[in-house]
C-alpha positions as CSV (number, residue, x, y, z in Angstrom):
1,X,0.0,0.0,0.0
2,X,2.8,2.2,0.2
3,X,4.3,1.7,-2.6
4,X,0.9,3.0,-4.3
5,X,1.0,6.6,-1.9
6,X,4.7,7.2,-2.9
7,X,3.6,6.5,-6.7
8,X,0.9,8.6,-6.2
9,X,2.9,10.9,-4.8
10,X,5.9,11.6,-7.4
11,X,3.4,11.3,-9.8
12,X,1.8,14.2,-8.9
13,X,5.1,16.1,-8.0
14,X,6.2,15.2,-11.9
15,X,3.3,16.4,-13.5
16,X,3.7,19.6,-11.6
17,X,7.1,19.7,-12.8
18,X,6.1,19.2,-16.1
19,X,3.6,21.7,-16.2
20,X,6.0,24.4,-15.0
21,X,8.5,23.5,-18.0
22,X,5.3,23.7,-20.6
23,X,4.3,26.9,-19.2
24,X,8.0,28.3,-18.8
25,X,8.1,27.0,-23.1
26,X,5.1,29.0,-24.0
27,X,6.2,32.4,-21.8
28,X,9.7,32.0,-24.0
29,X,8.1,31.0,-27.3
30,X,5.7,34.3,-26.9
31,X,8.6,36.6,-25.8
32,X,11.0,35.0,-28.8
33,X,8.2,36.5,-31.1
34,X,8.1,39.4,-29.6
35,X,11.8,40.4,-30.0
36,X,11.0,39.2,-33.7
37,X,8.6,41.1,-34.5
38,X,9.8,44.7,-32.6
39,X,13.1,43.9,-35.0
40,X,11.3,43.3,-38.1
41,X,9.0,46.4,-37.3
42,X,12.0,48.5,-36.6
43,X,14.0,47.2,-39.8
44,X,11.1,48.1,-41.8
45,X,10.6,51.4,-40.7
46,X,14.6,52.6,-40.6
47,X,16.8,50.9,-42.7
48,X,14.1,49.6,-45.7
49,X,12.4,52.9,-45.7
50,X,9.2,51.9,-45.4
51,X,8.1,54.5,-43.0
52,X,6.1,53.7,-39.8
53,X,3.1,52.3,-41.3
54,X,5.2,49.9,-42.7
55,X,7.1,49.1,-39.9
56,X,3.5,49.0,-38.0
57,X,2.2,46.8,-40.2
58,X,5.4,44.0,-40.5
59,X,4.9,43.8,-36.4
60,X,1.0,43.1,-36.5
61,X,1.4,40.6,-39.6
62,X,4.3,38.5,-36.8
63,X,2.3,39.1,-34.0
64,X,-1.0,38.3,-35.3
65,X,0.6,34.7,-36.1
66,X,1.1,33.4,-32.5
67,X,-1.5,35.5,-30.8
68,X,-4.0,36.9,-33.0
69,X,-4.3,40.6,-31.6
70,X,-1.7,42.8,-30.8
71,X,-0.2,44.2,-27.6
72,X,1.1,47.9,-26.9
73,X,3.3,48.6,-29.5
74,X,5.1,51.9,-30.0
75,X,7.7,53.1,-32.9
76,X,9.3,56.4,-32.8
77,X,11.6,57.9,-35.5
78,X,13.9,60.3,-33.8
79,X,15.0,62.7,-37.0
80,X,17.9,63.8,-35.7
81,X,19.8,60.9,-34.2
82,X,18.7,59.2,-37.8
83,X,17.0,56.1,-36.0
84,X,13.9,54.4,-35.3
85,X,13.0,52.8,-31.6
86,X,10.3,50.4,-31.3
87,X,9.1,48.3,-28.3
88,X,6.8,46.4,-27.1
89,X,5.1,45.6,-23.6
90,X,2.1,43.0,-22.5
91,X,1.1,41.7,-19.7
92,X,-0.1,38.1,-19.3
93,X,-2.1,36.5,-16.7
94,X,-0.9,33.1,-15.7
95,X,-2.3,30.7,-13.4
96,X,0.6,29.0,-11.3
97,X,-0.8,25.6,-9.4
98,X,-0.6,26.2,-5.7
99,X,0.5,29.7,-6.2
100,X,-2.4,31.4,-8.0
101,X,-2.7,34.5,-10.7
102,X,0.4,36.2,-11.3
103,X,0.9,39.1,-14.0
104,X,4.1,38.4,-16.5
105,X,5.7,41.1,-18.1
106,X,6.3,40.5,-21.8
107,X,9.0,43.0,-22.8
108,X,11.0,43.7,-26.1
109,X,12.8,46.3,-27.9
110,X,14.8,47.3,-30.7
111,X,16.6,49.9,-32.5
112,X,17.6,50.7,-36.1
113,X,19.4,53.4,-37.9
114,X,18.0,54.9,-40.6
115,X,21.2,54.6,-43.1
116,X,23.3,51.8,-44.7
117,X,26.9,52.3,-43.8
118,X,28.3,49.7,-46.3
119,X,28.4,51.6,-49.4
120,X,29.1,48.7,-51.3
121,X,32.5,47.8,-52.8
122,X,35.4,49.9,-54.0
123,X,34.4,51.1,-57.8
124,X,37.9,49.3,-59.1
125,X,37.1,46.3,-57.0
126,X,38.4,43.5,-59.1
């Protein structure tokens, strides 16, 4: 008989276990896209030219494939530093066994200049 309460026992303490990895996987998968599409947005917006409607519009298409709606999200060219800074800030509620709600901060930023600095090669370059 207690050999069933100790099964019963780690069983329960490895599926808590394993919960806290899958949940700690979908907080870092979420926060990954994120930082992908602040960078994208930024990119778009700086170095491609595309403006900020552009650069908008490259971070809603990333974000809207993993969550379907979009966070706070802010890009703003500063003229005369010649670069654009983007970032992005949600707050998720997540439900931790034992624990109860906690808020997590989902953070990202990025910035890009708004020139290329590699001209390209010399003109007699081989």
């Amino acid at each position: 008989m207690s050999n069933y309460i100790a099964f019963a026992v780690v069983l329960v303490i490895l599926l808590m276990l394993l919960y806290g990895i899958l949940y700690a996987g979908w907080i870092w998968w979420h926060q990954i896209n994120y930082a992908l599409a602040i960078q994208e947005g930024t990119y778009m917006a700086g170095i491609k030219g595309g403006g900020i409607s552009q650069g908008y519009s490259a971070i809603q298409h990333l974000i809207g494939a993993t969550w379907g709606r979009a966070p706070n999200i802010v890009l703003s060219p500063s003229p005369g530093e010649r670069m654009v800074r983007g970032y992005i800030i949600k707050e998720v509620d997540i439900w931790i066994p034992l624990a109860g709600w906690m808020k997590v901060p989902l953070r990202s930023s990025s910035t890009h200049r708004q020139e290329r600095f590699y001209g390209g090669p010399p003109a007699n370059f081989e």
